[in-house]
C-alpha positions as CSV (number, residue, x, y, z in Angstrom):
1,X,27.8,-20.4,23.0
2,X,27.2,-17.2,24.6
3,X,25.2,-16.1,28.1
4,X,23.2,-12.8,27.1
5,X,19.9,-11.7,28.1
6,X,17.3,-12.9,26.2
7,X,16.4,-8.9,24.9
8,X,20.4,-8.3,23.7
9,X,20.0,-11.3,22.0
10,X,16.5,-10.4,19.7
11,X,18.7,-6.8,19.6
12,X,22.1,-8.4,17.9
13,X,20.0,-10.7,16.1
14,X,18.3,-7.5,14.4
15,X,21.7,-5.6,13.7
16,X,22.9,-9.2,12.3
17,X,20.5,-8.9,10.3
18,X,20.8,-5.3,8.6
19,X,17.7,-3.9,10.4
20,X,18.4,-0.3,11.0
21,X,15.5,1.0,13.3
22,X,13.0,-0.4,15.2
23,X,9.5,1.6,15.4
24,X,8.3,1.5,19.1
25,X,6.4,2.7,21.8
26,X,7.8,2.0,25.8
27,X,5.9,0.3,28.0
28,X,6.2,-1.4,31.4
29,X,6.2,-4.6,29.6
30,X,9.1,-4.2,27.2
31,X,11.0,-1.7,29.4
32,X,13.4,-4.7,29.8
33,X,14.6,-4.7,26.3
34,X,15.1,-1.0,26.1
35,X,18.4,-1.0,27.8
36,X,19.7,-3.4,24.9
37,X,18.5,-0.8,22.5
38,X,20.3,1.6,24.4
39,X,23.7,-0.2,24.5
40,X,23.4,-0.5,20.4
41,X,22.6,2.9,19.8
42,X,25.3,3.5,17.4
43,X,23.9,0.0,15.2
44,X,20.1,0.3,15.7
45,X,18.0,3.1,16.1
46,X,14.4,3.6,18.1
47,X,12.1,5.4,16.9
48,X,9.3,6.5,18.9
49,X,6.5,7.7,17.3
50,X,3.7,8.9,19.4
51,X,1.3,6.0,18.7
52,X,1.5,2.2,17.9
53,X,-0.6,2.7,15.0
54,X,1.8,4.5,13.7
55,X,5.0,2.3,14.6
56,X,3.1,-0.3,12.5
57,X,2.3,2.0,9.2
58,X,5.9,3.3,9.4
59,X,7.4,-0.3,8.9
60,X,4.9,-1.5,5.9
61,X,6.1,2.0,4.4
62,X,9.6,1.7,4.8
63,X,9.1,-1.9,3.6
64,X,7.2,-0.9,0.7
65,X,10.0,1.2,-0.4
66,X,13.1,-0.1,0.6
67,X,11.8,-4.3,0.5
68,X,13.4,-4.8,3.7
69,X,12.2,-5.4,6.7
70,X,12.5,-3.7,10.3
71,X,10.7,-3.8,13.7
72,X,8.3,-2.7,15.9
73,X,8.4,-3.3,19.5
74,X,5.3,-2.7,21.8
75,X,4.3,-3.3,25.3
76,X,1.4,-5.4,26.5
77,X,-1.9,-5.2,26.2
78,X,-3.4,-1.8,24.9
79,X,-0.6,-0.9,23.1
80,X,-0.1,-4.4,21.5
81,X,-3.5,-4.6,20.4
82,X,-3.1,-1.0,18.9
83,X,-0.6,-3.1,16.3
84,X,-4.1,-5.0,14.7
85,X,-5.0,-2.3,12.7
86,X,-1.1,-1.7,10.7
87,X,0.0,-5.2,10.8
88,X,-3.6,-6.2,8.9
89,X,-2.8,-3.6,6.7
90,X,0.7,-4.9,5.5
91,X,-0.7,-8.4,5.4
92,X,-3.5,-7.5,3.1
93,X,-1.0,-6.0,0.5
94,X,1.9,-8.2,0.8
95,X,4.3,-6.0,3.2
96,X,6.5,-7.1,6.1
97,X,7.6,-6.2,9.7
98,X,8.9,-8.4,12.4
99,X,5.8,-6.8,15.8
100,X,7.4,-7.9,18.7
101,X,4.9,-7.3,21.3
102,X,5.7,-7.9,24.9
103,X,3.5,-10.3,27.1
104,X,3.2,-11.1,30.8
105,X,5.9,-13.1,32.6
106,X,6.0,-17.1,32.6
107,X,5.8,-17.1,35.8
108,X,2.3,-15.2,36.4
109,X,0.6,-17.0,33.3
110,X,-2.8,-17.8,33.8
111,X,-3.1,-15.9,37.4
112,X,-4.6,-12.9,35.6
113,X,-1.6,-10.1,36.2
114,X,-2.0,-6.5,34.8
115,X,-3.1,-7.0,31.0
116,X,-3.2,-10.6,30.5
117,X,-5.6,-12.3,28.0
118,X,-6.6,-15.4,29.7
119,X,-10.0,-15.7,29.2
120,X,-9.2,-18.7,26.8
121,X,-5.7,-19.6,27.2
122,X,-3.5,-18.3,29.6
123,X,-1.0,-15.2,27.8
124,X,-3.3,-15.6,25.0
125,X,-2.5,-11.9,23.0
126,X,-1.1,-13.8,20.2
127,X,-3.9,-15.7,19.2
128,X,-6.0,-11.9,18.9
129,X,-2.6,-11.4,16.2
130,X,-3.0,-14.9,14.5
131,X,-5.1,-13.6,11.4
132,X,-3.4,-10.5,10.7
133,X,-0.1,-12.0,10.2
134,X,2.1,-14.9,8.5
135,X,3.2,-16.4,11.7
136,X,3.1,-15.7,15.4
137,X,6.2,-17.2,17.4
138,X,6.2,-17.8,21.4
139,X,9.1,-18.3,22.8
140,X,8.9,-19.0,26.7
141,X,12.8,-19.2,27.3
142,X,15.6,-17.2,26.3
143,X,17.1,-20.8,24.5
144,X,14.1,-20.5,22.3
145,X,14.7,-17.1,20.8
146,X,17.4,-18.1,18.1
147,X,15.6,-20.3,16.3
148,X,12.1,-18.3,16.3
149,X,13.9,-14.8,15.1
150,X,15.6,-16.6,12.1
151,X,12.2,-18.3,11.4
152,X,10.8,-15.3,11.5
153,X,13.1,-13.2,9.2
154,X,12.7,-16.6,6.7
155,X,9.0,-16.7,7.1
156,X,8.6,-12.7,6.5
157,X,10.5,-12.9,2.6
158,X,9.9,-16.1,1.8
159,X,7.2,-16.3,-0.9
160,X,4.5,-13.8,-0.8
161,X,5.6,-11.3,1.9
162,X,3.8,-10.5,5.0
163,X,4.0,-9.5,8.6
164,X,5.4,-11.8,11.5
165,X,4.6,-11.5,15.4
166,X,7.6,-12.2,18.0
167,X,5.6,-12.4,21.0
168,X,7.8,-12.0,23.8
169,X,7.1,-12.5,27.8
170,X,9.0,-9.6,29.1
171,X,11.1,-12.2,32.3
172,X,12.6,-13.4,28.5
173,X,13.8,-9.9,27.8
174,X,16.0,-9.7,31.1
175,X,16.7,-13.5,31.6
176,X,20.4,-15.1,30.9
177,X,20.3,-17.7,28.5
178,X,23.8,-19.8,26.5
179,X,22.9,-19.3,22.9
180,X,24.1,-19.5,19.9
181,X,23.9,-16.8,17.0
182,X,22.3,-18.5,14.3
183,X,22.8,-18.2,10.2
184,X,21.4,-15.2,8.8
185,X,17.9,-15.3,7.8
186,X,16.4,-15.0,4.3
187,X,16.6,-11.8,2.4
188,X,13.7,-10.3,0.1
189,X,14.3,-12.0,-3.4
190,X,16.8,-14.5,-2.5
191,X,14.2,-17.0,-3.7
192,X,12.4,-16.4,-7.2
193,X,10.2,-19.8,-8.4
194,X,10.4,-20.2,-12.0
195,X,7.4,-22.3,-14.3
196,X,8.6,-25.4,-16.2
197,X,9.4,-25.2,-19.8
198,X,6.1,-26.9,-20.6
199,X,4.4,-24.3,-18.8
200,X,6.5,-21.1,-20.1
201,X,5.3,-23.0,-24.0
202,X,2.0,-23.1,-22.5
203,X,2.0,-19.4,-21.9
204,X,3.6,-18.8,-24.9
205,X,1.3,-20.7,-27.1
206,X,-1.8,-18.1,-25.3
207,X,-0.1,-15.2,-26.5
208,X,0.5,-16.0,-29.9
209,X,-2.8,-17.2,-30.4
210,X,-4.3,-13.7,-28.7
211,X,-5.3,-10.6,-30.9
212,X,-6.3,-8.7,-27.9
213,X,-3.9,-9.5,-25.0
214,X,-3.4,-7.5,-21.7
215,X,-1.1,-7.6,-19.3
216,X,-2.5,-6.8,-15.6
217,X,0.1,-6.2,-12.6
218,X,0.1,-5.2,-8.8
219,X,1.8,-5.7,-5.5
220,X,3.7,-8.9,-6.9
221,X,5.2,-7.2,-9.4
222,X,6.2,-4.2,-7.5
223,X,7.7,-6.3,-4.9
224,X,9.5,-8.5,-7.0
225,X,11.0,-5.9,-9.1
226,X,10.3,-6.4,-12.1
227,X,9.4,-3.3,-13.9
228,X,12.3,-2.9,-16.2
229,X,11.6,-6.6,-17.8
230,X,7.8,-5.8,-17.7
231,X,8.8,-2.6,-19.5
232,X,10.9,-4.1,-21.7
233,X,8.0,-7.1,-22.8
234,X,5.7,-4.0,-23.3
235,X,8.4,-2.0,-25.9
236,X,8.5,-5.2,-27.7
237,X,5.5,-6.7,-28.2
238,X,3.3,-3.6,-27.5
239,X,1.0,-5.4,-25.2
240,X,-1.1,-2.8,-23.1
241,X,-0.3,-2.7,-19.3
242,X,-2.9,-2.4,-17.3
243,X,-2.2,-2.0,-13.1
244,X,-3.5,-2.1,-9.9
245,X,-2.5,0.6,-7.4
246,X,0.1,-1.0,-6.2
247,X,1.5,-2.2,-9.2
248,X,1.2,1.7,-11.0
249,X,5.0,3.3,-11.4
250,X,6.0,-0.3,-13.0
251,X,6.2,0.5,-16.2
252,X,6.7,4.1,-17.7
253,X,3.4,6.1,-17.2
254,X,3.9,8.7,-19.9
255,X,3.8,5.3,-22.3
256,X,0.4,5.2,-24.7
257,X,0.7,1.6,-23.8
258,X,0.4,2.2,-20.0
259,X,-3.8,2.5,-19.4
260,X,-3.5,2.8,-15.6
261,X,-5.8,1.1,-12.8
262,X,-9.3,-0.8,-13.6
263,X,-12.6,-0.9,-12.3
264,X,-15.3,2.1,-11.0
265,X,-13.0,4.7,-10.7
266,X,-10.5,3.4,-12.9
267,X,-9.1,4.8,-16.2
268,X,-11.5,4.9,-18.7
269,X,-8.7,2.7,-21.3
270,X,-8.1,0.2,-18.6
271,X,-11.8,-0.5,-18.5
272,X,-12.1,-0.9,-22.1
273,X,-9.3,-2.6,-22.8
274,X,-9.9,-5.0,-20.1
275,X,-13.4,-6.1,-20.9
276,X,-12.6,-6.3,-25.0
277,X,-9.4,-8.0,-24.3
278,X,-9.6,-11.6,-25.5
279,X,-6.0,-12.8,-23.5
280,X,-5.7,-11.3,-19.4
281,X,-1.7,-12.1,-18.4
282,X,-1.9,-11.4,-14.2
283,X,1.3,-11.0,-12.7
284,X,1.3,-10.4,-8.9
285,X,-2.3,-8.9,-8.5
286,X,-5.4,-10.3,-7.0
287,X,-9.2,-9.8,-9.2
288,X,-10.6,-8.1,-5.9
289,X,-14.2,-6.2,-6.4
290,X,-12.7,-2.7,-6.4
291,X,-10.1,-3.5,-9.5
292,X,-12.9,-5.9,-11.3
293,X,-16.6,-3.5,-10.8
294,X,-17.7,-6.5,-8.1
295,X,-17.1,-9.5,-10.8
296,X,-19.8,-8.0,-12.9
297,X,-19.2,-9.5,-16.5
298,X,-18.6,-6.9,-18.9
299,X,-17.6,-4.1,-16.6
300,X,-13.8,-4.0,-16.6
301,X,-13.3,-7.7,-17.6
302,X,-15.3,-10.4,-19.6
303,X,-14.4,-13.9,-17.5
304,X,-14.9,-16.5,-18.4
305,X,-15.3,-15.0,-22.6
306,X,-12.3,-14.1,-21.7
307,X,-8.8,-16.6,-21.5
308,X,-6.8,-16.1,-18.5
309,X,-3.2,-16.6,-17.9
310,X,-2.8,-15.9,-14.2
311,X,0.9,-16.1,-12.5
312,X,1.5,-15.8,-9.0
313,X,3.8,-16.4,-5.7
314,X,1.0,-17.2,-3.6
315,X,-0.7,-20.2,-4.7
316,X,-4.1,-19.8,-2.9
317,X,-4.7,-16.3,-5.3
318,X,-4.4,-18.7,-8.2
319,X,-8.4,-18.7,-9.1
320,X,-9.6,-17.2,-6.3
321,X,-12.2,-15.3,-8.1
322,X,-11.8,-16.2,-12.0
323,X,-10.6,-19.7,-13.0
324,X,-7.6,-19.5,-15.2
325,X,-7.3,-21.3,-18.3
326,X,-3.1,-21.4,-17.1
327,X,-2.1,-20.8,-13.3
328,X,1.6,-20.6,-12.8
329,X,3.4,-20.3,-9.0
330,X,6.1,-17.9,-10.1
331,X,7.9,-14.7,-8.7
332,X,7.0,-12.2,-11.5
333,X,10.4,-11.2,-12.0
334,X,11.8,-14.3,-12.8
335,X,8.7,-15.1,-14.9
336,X,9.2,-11.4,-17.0
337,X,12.7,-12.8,-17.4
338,X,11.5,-16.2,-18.7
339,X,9.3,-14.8,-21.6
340,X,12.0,-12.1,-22.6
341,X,14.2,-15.0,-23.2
342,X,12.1,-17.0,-24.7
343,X,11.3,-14.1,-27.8
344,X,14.1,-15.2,-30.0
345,X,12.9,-18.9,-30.5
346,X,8.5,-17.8,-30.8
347,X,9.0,-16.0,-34.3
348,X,5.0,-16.2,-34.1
349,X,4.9,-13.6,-31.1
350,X,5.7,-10.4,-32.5
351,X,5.4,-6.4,-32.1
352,X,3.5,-6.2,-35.7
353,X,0.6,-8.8,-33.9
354,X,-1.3,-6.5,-32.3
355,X,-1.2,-3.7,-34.7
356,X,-4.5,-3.1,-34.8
357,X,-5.2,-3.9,-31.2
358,X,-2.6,-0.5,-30.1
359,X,-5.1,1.3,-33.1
360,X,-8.9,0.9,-30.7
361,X,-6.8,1.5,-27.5
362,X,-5.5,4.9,-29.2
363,X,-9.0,5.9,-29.8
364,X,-10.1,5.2,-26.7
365,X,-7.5,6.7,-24.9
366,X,-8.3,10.3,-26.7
367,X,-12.0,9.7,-26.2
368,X,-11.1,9.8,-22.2
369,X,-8.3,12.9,-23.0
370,X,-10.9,15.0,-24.4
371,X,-13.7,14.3,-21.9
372,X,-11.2,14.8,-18.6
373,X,-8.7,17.5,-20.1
374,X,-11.1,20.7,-19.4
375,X,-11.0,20.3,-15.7
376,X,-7.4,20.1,-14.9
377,X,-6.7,23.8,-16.3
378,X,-10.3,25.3,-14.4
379,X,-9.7,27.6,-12.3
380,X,-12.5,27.2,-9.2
381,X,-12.7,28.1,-5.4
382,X,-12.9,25.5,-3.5
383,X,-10.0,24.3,-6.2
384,X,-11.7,20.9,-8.2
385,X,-9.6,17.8,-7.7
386,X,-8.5,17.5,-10.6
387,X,-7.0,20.8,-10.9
388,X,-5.2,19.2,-7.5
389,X,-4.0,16.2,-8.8
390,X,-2.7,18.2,-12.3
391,X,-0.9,21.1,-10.3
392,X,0.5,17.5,-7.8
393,X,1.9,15.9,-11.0
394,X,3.5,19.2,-13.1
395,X,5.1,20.5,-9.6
396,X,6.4,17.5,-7.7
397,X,9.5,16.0,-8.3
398,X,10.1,13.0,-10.9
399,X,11.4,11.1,-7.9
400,X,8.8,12.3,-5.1
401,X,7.4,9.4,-2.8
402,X,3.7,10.2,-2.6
403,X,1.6,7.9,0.3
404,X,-1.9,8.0,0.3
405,X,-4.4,7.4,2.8
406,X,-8.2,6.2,2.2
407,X,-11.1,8.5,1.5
408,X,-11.7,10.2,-2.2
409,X,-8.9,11.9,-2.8
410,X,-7.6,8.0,-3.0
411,X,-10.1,7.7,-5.8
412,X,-8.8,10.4,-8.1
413,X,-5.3,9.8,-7.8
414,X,-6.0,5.9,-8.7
415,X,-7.7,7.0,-11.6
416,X,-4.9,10.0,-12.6
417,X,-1.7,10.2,-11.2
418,X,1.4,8.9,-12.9
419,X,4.3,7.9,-10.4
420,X,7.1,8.0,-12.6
421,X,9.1,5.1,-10.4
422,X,8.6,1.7,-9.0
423,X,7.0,1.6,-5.6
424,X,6.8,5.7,-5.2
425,X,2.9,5.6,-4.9
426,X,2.0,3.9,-1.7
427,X,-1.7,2.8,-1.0
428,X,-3.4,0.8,1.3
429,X,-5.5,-1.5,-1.0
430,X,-6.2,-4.7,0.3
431,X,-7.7,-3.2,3.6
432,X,-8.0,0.8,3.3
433,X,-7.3,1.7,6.2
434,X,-7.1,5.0,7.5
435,X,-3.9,6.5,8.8
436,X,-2.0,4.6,6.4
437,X,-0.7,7.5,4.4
438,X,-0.7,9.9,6.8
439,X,2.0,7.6,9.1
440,X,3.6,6.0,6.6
441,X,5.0,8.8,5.1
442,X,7.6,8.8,8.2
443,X,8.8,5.3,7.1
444,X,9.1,6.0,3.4
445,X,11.5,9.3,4.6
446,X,13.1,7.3,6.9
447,X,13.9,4.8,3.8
448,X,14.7,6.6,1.0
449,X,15.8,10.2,3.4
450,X,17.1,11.8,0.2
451,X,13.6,12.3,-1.8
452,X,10.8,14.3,-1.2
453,X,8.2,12.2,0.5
454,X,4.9,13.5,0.4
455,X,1.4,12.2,2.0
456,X,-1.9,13.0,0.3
457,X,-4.6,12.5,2.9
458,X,-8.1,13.3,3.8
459,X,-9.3,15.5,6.7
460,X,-10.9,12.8,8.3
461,X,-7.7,10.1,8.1
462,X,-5.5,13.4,9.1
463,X,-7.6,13.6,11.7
464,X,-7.0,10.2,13.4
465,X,-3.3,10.4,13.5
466,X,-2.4,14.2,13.8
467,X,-0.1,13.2,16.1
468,X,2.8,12.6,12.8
469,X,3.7,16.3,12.7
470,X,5.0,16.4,15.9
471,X,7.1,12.8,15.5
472,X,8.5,14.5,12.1
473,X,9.4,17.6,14.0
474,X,11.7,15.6,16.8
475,X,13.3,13.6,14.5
476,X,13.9,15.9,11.4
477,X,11.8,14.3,8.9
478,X,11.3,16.4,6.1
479,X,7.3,15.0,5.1
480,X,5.4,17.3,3.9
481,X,1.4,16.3,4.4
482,X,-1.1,17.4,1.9
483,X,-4.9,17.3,3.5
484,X,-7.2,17.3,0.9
485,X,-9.7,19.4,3.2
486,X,-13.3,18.6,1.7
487,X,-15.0,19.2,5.3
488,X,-16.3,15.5,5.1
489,X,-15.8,12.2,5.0
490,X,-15.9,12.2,1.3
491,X,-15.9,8.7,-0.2
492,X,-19.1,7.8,2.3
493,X,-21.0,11.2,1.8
494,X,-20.7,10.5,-2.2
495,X,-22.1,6.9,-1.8
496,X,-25.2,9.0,0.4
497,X,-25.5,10.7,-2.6
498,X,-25.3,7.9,-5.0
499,X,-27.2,5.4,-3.5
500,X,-29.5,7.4,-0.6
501,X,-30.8,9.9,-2.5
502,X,-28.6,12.6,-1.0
503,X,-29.6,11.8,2.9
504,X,-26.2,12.8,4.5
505,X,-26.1,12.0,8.0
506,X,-22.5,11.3,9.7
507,X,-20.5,11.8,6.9
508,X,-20.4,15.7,6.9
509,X,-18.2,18.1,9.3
510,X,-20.3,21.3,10.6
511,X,-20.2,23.2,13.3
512,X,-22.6,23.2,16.1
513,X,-26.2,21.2,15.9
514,X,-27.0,22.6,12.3
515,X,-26.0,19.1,10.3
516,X,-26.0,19.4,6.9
517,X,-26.5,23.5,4.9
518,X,-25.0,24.8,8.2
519,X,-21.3,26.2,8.5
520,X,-18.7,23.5,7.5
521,X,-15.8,22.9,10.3
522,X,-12.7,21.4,10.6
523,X,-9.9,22.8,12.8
524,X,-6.9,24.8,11.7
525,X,-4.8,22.4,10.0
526,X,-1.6,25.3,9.0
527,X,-2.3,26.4,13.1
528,X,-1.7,22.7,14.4
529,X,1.3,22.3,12.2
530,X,3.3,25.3,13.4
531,X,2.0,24.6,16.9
532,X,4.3,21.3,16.3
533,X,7.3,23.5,15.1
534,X,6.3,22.4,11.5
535,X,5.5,24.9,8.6
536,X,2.0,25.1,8.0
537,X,-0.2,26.9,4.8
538,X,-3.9,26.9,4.0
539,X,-4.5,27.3,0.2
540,X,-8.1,28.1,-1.0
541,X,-7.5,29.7,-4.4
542,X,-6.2,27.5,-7.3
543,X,-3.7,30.2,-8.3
544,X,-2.0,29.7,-5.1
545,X,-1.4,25.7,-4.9
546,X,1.9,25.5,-7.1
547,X,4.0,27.5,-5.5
548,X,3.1,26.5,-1.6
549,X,3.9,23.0,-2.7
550,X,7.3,24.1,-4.6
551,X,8.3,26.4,-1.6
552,X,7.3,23.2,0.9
553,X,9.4,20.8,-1.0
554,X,12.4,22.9,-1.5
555,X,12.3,24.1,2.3
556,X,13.0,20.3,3.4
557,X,11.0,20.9,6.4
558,X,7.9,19.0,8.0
559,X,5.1,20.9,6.6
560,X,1.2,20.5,6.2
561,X,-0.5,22.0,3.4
562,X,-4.6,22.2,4.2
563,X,-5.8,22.4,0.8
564,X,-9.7,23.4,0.1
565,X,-10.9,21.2,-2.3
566,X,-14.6,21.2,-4.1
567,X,-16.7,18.1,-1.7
568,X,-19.5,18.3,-5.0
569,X,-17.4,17.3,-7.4
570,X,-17.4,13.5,-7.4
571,X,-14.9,11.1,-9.3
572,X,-15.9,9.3,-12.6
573,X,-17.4,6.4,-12.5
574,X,-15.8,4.2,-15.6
575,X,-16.9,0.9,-14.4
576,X,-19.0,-0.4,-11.5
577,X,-18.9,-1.1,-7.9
578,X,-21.3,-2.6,-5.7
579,X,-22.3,-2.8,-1.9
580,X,-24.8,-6.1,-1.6
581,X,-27.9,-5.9,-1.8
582,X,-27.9,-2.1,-2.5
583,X,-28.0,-2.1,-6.9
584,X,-24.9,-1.2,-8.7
585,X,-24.9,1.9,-10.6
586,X,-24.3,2.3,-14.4
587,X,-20.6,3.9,-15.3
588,X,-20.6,7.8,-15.8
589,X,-18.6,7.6,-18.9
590,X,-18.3,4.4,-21.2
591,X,-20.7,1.4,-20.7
592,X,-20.0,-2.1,-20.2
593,X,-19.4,-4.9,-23.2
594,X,-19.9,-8.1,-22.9
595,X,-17.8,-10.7,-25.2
């Protein structure tokens, strides 16, 4: 036993623990645990960013790409409740950081002191973070800390990952305790559930008996690792893969086997192949409206026409919105592993088995390479996104990180962009939340510091979090930000425009009272950025894109690039998506097919 303050002790606990920063912002109410950090400088790093928002987005990204988890620390109230928004966002697509927020002292509960929930429950902040994470510890005394860290490293890795709130009354961070160091905590991976042998024959049996199977993946796979044996199962029994976001980057892109993401703006081959498949095999991805045209039948898939071998960590995603013929609680990994070694001994599942299967998703594939192929060589001011995404993909590195925020240029890169590794396109899915890309970015550099890492945002997000240039300039982060400048909030002006008959109102940037047909605006992105001490560019002409992005890349400097892309030109629509009541729209190219 050992008598330390209750903040040295959550500080060793974290360098026990491998955690090599924590994202935070000082406050009055966790001032006490800044001295720890202080006296571990050389072990544990802060990082201050210059908004809790961001602290939050930096953590899922380093997560994301390193599958590791680090902290956040934030002070009471305001900037504690600024953690809902990021921690939400990790839950929603299965990404984990330890929030330690700060609270009022025992000893002032319930008496209302500066920034204490109380209404309900006296220091009730932790109770606003109950939905958005896995688990929210509360420990009142220093001799409760121990026990609710290693819980909380155990409960962030343990099964399907996800965010976990230390809520901390700040007397705790300067009080004297005799504790104990516990055991280490769980690490990502150190527990992969296999199926039983009559359920791997189960599976089995479904995939010999398919003509037309797919295999669909996301987050679960990404997180689990296991793209090379989900490569491998694709090279030998050419089953199609088709992915989620999150999931894209598992398996080689530049495969004729890989059709990309589903749904309205998915590839065209994704949506065909999902809704003539006659065999789905999910691994680690949820059926959510966006990746299945709102559950409409015949759209991307053909449930229940359609069998459905669904395999997942998280038990409560097993059926959620399509009832599987097979549900298997499994880490996808370890699953990949179990049908690879089960090949030898299924003579009945082989490559030659779906023959004619890899023949219609060939045609389809140069039906959507003919129709989409034009664009990406025109040469058009404003520049079309296409032409955007193209130069993106021939100029930046093999290896290049790329994080995206929400908005429309989301929409096109979901539907074209080939990440060439494992977990090197980062999205926020599940919740879309803005700022995402744009502050992540910072945590995927700060993860993998010796590749490019690159953020492809909107205006608008760019706009709510500006603030990233300046944190990238004080700590040497080489991010470069790419703004895809359409003088709008894009993704809502084209549903005006869809669905409203073109009656834009709030979704458009002009200058002055003159609304839409008056003079676009938007400040001087490449101004703000060397106003930071970053480098900053403004490219309007196509011919000009390529080498601004080579030059920002090589420079290894933060940089923004405000790029003027075309608002009119509006992603294709290969399946559905609709907003209830409001009627779904027809897809732009291909048309649905109903088993």
């Amino acid at each position: 036993m050992t008598k330390m303050k209750g903040g040295e002790f959550i500080v060793d606990y974290l360098i026990e623990q491998k955690v090599p920063y924590v994202f935070g912002i000082c406050g009055h109410g966790n001032v006490g645990i800044l001295d720890a950090l202080h006296a571990r400088k050389d072990e544990i790093k802060l990082v201050s960013p210059r908004h809790e928002q961001c602290a939050g987005h930096m953590a899922d990204g380093y997560f994301r790409v390193k599958h590791a988890p680090v902290a956040t620390l934030t002070s009471t109230g305001p900037g504690s409740a600024n953690m809902v928004m990021p921690l939400v966002t990790a839950l929603s697509d299965s990404s984990a950081f330890l929030a330690i927020t700060a609270n009022v002292p025992t000893s002032q509960a319930n008496r209302a002191p500066f920034q204490e929930l109380y209404k309900h429950n006296q220091a009730d902040f932790a109770q606003v973070l109950r939905p958005v994470v896995k688990r929210s510890f509360q420990p009142s005394r220093v001799d409760m800390l121990p026990l609710a860290m290693r819980q909380a490293f155990d409960t962030m890795v343990t099964g399907r990952p996800g965010p976990v709130n230390l809520d901390v009354p700040y007397n705790v961070f300067q009080e004297e305790g005799e504790i104990e160091m516990p055991p280490r905590g769980h690490v990502m991976g150190a527990h992969r559930p296999a199926v039983s042998d009559p359920d791997l024959d189960a599976a089995l049996d479904m995939i010999a008996a398919a003509k037309r199977p797919v295999f669909f993946v996301g987050q679960g796979t990404t997180l689990s690792e296991a793209g090379p044996e989900l490569t491998e199962l694709q090279a030998r029994l050419g089953i199609p893969v088709i992915t989620s976001p999150n999931g894209m980057g598992c398996v080689p892109a530049d495969d004729p086997l890989t059709l990309g993401f589903i749904g309205r703006n998915g590839a065209y081959p994704a949506n065909q192949a999902g809704r003539h498949a006659d065999l789905v095999i999910c691994v680690g991805t949820r059926f959510d409206d966006r990746s299945s045209s709102t559950w409409h039948q015949g759209y991307s898939w053909n449930f229940p026409s359609t069998r459905l071998l669904q395999v997942d960590i998280d038990p409560s995603e097993l059926g959620r919105n399509y009832a599987p013929d097979l549900g298997l609680i499994a880490d996808a990994k370890t699953f990949c592993r179990q049908l690879l070694g089960s090949l030898e001994r299924r003579m009945d599942i082989r490559h030659g088995n779906f023959q004619e299967w890899r023949g219609e998703i060939a045609g389809w594939r140069e039906e959507w390479r003919k129709f989409v192929e034009p664009n990406f060589n025109a040469i058009a001011t404003p520049i079309r996104p296409e032409y955007v995404v193209g130069t993106l993909q021939k100029t930046l590195p093999d290896d290049v990180i790329l994080t995206l925020d929400s908005g429309v240029h989301h929409n096109w890169f979901m539907q074209f962009w080939e990440p060439k590794r494992p977990a090197s396109m980062l999205n926020s899915w599940g919740y879309s939340s803005m700022g995402f890309g744009v502050c992540s970015v910072l945590g995927a550099q700060l993860a993998a510091p010796e590749r490019p890492c690159v953020a492809v945002v909107g205006d608008g997000g760019f706009m709510m979090a500006p603030y990233v240039v300046a944190t990238a300039v004080e700590y040497e982060l080489p991010c470069v930000w790419i703004i895809w400048n359409n003088f709008a909030w894009g993704a809502i002006r084209d549903l005006q425009y869809g669905l409203f008959e073109g009656r834009e109102i709030g979704t458009g940037f002009y200058k002055g009272a003159q609304g839409p047909g008056g003079e676009r605006y938007n400040p001087d992105f490449a101004v703000w950025a060397r106003a930071c001490g970053a480098d900053g560019y403004t490219v309007t002409r196509s011919e000009d894109l390529a080498a601004v992005v080579e030059q920002a890349v090589r420079n290894r400097r933060p940089c923004v690039i405000d790029v003027h892309v075309d608002p009119d030109v509006r992603p294709i629509s290969t399946g559905t998506w609709q907003l209830p009541p409001i009627p779904y729209t027809e897809p732009a190219f291909g048309k649905p097919w109903k088993a």
